[in-house]
LOTORMAR-723348 format. One line per 3 residues: their letters; for each residue x negated, y negated, z of C-alpha. Coordinates in pm, 1 decimal, m for minus. Each point is the difference from the previous one (the first is absolute). Last residue first. Example, Ala and Ser with C-alpha at 12.3 -4.5 7.8 and 13.67 -1.06 7.14 Angstrom:
<rs>
SA	m1367.0,106.0,714.0 ~ 137.0,344.0,66.0
</rs>
This chain:
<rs>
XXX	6654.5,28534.1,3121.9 ~ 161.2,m80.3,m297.1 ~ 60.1,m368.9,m75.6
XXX	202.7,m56.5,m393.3 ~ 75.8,m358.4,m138.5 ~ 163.2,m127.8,m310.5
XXX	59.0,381.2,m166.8 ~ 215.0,m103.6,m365.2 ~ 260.8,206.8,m121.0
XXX	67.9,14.4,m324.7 ~ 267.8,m1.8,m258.2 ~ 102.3,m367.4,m0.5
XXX	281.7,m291.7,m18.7 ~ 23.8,5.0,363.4 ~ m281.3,9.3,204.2
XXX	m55.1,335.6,223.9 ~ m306.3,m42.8,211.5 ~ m159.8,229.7,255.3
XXX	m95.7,m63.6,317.7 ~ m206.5,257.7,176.5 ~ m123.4,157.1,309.0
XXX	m174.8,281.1,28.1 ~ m84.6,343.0,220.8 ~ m277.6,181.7,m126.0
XXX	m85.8,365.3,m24.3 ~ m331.7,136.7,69.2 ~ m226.2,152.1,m249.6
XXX	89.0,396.4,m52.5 ~ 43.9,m79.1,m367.1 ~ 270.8,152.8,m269.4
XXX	179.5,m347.5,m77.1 ~ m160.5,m286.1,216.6 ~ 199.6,m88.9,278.8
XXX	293.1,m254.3,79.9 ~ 232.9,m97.6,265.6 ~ 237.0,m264.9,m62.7
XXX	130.3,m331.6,145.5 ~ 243.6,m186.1,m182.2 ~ 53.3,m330.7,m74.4
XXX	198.9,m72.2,m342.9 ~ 126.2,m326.5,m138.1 ~ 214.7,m42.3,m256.1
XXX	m27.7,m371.1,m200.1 ~ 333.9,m162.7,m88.6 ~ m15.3,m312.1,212.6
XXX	m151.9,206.8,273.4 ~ 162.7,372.7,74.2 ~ m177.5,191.6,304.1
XXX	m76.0,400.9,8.9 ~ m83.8,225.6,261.4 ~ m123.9,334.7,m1.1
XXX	m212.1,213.6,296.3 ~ m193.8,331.6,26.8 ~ 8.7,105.5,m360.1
XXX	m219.4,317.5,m14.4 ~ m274.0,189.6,m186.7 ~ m89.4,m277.1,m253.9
XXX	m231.2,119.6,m280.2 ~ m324.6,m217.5,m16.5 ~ m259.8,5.0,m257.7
XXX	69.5,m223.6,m233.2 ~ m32.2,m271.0,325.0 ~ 171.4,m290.6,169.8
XXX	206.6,m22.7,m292.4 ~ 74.8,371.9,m12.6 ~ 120.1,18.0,358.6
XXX	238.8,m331.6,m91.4 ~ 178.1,198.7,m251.4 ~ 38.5,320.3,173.0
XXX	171.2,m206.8,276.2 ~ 259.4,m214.3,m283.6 ~ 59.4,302.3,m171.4
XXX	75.7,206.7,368.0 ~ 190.8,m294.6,106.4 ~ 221.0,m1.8,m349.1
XXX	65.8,319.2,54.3 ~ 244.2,m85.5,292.3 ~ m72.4,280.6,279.0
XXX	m180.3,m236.7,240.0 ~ 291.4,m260.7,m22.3 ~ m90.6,m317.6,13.1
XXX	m21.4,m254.0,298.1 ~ 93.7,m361.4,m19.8 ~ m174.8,m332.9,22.4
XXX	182.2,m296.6,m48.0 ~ m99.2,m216.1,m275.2 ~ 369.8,m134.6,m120.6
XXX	228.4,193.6,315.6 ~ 134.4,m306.1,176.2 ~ m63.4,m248.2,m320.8
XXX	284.3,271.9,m182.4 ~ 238.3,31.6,229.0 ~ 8.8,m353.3,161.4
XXX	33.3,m151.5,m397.9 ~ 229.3,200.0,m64.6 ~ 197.1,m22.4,331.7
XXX	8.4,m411.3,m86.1 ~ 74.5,103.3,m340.0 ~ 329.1,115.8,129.7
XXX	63.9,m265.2,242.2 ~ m34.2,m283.0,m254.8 ~ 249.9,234.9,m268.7
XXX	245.0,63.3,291.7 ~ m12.0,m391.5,77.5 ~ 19.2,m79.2,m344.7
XXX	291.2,204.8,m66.0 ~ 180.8,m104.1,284.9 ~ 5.8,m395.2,m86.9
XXX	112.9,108.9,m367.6 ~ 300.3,165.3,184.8 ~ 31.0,m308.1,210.6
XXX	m37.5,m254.1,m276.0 ~ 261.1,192.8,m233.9 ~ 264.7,24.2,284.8
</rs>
């Protein structure tokens, strides 16, 4: 009776880590969206719009993703910027921003406005 119940327990334990390991390698680097509202998009936007320049102020947060690689958060997002008090055009951007773990700051790896 021993050898069965031990026999049952390591086929629920192999089965369990099997969905584990299913779980987490089927969403590990997916993209998902964020929610416009979440503060953290507006830090992450205003961010990015002073990287690209001091002068920038973002006027809206068009799109927000983020992605999860061995630890590192990744942001995409596409925002529209202008310069603060100016009738020069706005611009529409996109960005990735960093988050590595471990730190404080953000860090801009690529930006295209158009």
């Amino acid at each position: 009776m021993a050898a069965i119940s031990f026999k049952i327990l390591a086929l629920t334990a192999l089965v369990t880590m099997g969905q584990a390991s299913f779980l987490s390698s089927d969403t590990a680097g997916r993209i998902n969206p964020m929610d416009l509202n979440d503060p953290k998009v507006d830090e992450i936007a205003n961010f990015a719009a002073k990287a690209i320049d001091l002068e920038y102020s973002v006027e809206r947060v068009l799109r927000a993703e983020t992605q999860v690689v061995d630890g590192i958060i990744k942001y995409f997002m596409r925002i529209r910027i202008s310069i603060f008090a100016s009738n020069q055009a706005t611009k529409t951007c996109d960005v990735v921003v960093l988050d590595p773990p471990g730190t404080e700051s953000f860090s801009l790896t690529s930006f295209k406005c158009y």
